[in-house]
C-alpha positions in Angstrom: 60.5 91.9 100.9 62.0 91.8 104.3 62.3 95.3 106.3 65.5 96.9 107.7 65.4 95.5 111.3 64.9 92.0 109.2 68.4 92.2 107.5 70.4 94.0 109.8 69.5 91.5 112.8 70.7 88.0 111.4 68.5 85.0 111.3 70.7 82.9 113.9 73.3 83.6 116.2 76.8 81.7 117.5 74.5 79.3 119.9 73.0 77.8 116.2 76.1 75.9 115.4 77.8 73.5 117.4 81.3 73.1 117.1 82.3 69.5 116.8 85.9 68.8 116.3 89.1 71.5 115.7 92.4 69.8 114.1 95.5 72.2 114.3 96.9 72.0 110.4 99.8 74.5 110.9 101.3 77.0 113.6 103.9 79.3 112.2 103.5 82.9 111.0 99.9 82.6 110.6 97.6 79.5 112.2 95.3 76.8 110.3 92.9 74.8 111.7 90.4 71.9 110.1 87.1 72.9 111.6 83.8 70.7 111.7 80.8 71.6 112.5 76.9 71.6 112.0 74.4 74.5 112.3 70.8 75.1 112.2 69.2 75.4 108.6 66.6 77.8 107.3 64.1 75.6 106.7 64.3 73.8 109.8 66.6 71.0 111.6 70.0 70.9 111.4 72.6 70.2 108.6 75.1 67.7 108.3 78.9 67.6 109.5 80.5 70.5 107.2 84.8 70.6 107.5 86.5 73.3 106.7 89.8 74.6 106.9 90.2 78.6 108.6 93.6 80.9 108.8 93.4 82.1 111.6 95.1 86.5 111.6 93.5 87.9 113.9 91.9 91.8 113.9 94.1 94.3 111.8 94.2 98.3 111.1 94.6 99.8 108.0 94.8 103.6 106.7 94.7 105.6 103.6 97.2 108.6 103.6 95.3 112.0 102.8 96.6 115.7 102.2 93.6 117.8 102.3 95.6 121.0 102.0 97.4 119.4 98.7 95.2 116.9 97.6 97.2 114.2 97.5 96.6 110.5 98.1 99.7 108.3 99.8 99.9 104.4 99.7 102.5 102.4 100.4 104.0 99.5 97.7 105.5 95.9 98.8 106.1 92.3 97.4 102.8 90.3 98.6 103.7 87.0 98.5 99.5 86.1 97.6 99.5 88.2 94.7 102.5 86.1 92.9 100.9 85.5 89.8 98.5 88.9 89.5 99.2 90.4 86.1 101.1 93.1 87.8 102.7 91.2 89.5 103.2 90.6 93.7 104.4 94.2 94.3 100.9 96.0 95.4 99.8 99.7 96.4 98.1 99.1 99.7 97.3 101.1 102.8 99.7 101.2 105.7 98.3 98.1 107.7 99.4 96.0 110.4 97.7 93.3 113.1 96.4 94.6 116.4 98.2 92.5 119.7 96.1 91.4 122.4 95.8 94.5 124.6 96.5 97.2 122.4 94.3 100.1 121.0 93.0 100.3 117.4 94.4 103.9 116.6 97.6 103.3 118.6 98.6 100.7 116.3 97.5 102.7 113.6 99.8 105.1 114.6 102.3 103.1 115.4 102.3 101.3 111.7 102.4 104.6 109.6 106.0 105.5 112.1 107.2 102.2 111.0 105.9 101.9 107.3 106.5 105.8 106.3 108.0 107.6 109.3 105.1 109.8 109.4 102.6 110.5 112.2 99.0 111.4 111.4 97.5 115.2 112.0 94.2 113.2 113.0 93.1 109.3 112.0 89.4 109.0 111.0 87.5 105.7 111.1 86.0 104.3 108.4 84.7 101.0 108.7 85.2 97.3 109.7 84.9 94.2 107.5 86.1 90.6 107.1 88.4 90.3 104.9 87.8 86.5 104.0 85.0 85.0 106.1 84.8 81.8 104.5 87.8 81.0 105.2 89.9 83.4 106.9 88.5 85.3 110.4 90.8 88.8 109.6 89.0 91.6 110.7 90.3 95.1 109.4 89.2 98.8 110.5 89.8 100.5 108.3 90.6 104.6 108.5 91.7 107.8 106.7 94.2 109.5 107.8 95.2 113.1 107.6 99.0 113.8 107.2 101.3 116.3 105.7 102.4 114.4 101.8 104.6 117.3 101.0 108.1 116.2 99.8 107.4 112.5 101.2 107.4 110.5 98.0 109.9 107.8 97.6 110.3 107.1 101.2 111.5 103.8 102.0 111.0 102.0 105.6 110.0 98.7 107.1 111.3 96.9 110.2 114.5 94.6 108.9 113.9 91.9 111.3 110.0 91.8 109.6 112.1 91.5 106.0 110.0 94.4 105.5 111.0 96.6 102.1 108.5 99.1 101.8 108.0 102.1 100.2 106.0 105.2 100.0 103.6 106.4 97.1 102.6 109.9 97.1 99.8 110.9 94.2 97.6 113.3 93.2 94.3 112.1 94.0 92.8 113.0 90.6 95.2 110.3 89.1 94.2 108.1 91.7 90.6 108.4 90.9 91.1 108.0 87.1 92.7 104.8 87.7 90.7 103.9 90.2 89.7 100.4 88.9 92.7 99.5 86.6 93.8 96.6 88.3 97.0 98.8 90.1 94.6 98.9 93.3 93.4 95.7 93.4 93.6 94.9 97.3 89.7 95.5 99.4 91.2 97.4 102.0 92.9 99.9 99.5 89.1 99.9 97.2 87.3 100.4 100.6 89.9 103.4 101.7 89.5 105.2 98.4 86.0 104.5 97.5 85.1 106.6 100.8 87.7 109.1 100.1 86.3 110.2 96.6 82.9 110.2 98.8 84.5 112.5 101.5 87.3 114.2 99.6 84.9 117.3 99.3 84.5 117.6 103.2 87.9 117.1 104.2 88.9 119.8 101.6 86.6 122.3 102.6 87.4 121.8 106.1 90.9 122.3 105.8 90.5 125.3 103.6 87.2 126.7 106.5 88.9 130.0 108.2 89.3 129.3 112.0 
């Protein structure tokens, strides 16, 4: 059985494989390349020329709306254009999200995304985690947050940037229903699971701390 410091410290590093051709497949919203490549094995040596293709998104934020003083979950619904032929169908319930630019700060886009998806601005943004979203064929990275926000009378709010063809809209729930339905199939994105798996975790903190007399 291999101790902590044996699993948390990977077995090779970027040095162990060796790039040896990139083809550029496509440049347009997102980009594709054709990668090949060899690396070192575990048993010794090295393997032979692996090709693979790779989207290329970049880093991305995404947050989960909380009201600790109400206890009420928000999430925003859009058509997803990869989720055409789930059985309920390519309009998914999914955190506010959006890519990070080169230069900018993680929770100043965060910000920025919930103004443009729901028009709201967040009492306080707490981090959650980091994860690729694809790594065997994608290199997304998303942080992913909570964030802390006033869901009173926000329901039904509709917003998106027009020149983005963005149609969005806002979910507010009560996060006992959301919990019940937890896995349903409704939530079926891994940035949406991730947010609300630590939520139910941390919903008893975040209450009691809104509730704690000053």
């Amino acid at each position: 059985m291999h101790d902590t410091q044996d699993f948390l410290r990977p077995a090779f590093g970027r040095d162990d494989l060796e790039m040896l051709e990139r083809e550029q497949l496509h440049q347009g919203f997102f980009r594709m390349e054709r990668l090949h490549y060899r690396h070192r094995c575990y048993q010794g040596g090295w393997s032979g020329r692996v090709s693979r293709e790779v989207l290329y998104r970049g880093e991305a934020v995404g947050a989960v709306l909380y009201d600790p003083q109400r206890d009420l979950i928000g999430l925003v619904e859009q058509a997803r254009p990869g989720a055409l032929d789930d059985p309920n169908g390519p309009w998914c319930l999914e955190v506010v999200a959006g890519m990070i630019e080169a230069g900018e700060e993680r929770d100043d886009v965060m910000r920025r995304e919930m103004q443009e998806e729901t028009g709201l601005q967040p009492q306080s943004l707490e981090y959650i985690c980091q994860y690729l979203a694809s790594p065997g064929g994608c290199d997304e990275r998303l942080h992913v947050y909570c964030a802390l926000v006033d869901l009173e009378g926000k329901d039904g709010i509709v917003s998106g940037l027009d020149h983005e063809g963005e149609d969005i809209r806002l979910l507010v729930m009560p996060a006992s229903a959301v919990f019940e339905h937890l896995y349903g199939g409704r939530f079926n994105n891994a940035a949406t699971l991730i947010a609300l798996q630590w939520l139910q975790m941390n919903r008893p903190r975040l209450c009691q701390a809104t509730t704690a007399p000053a």
